[in-house]
N, C-alpha and C positions, 0 to 999 in steps of 0.2 A: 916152484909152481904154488900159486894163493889161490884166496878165495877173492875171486871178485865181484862187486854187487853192482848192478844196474838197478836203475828206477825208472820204468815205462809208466804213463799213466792210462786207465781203461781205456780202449779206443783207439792210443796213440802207437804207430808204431817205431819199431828201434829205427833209428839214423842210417846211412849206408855206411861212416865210417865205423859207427856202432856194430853194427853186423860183422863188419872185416874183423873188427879186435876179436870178437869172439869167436866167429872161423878158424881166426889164426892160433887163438888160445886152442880151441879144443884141437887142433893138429899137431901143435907142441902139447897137449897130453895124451894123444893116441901115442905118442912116442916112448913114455913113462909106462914102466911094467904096476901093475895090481897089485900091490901090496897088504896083504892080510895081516892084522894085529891079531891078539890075544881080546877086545874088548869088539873085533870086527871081523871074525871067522869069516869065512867062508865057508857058504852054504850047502848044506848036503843035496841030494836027490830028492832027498823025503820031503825036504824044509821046500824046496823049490817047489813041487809038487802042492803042499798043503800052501802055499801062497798062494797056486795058480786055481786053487777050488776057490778060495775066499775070494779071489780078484772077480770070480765068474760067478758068485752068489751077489755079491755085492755091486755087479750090472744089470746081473738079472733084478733086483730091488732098484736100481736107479730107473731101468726103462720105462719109459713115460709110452701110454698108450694111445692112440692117435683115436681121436673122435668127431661127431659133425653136430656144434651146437648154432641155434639160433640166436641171434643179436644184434641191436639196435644198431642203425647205421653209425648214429652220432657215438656210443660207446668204443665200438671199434675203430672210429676215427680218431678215438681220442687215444687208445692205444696205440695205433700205429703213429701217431706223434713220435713217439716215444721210439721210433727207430727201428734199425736190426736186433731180433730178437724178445722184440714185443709179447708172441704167444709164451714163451716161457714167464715172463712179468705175467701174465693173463693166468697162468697155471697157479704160480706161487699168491695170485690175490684170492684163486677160488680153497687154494689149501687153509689160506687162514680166514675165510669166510667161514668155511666146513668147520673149522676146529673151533669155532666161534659161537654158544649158541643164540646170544642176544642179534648177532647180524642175521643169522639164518631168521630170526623170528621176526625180523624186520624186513624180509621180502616178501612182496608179494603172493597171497596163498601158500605160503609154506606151512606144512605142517613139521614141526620139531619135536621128536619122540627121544630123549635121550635116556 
């Protein structure tokens, strides 16, 4: 059993015979016992444990919080151009506007106190 590597591209998805090989792969390695090296222990209670805080800090920091803002027809039209997934592009243009202070100073009645 190897490594083997697929290249999807965004958007596209795997083949159906694509899918079978990899089906098939991963049932001939459920078959294959865990094998723990010296450079790749296996994990304690505690280690597991202090992963599962960090996994649950580090969601709680991703969660994105849902709001109601107003906006021009034509703007939003032009994002949803733009597909599935739009609001997240919409999200990551107002982060680097914020982090920005020449564009904040460039809208409209902004006041920009940094």
């Amino acid at each position: 059993m190897g490594i083997t590597k697929s290249t999807v591209k965004v958007g596209q998805k795997p083949s159906r015979e694509e899918m079978k090989r990899i089906r098939a792969e991963l049932k001939e390695a459920a078959k294959h016992p865990i094998v723990y090296t010296d450079d790749c222990p296996k994990s304690t209670p505690e280690a597991l444990k202090e992963f599962a805080m960090q996994r649950a800090e580090m969601n709680r920091q991703k969660r994105r919080q849902t709001v109601t803002i107003r906006i021009q027809p034509e703007v939003l039209e032009k994002y949803k151009t733009l597909g599935r997934g739009y609001s997240g592009i919409m999200a990551d243009v107002l982060r680097l506007a914020a982090d920005n202070p020449e564009i904040l100073s460039r809208a409209s009645g902004a006041m920009v106190t940094r």
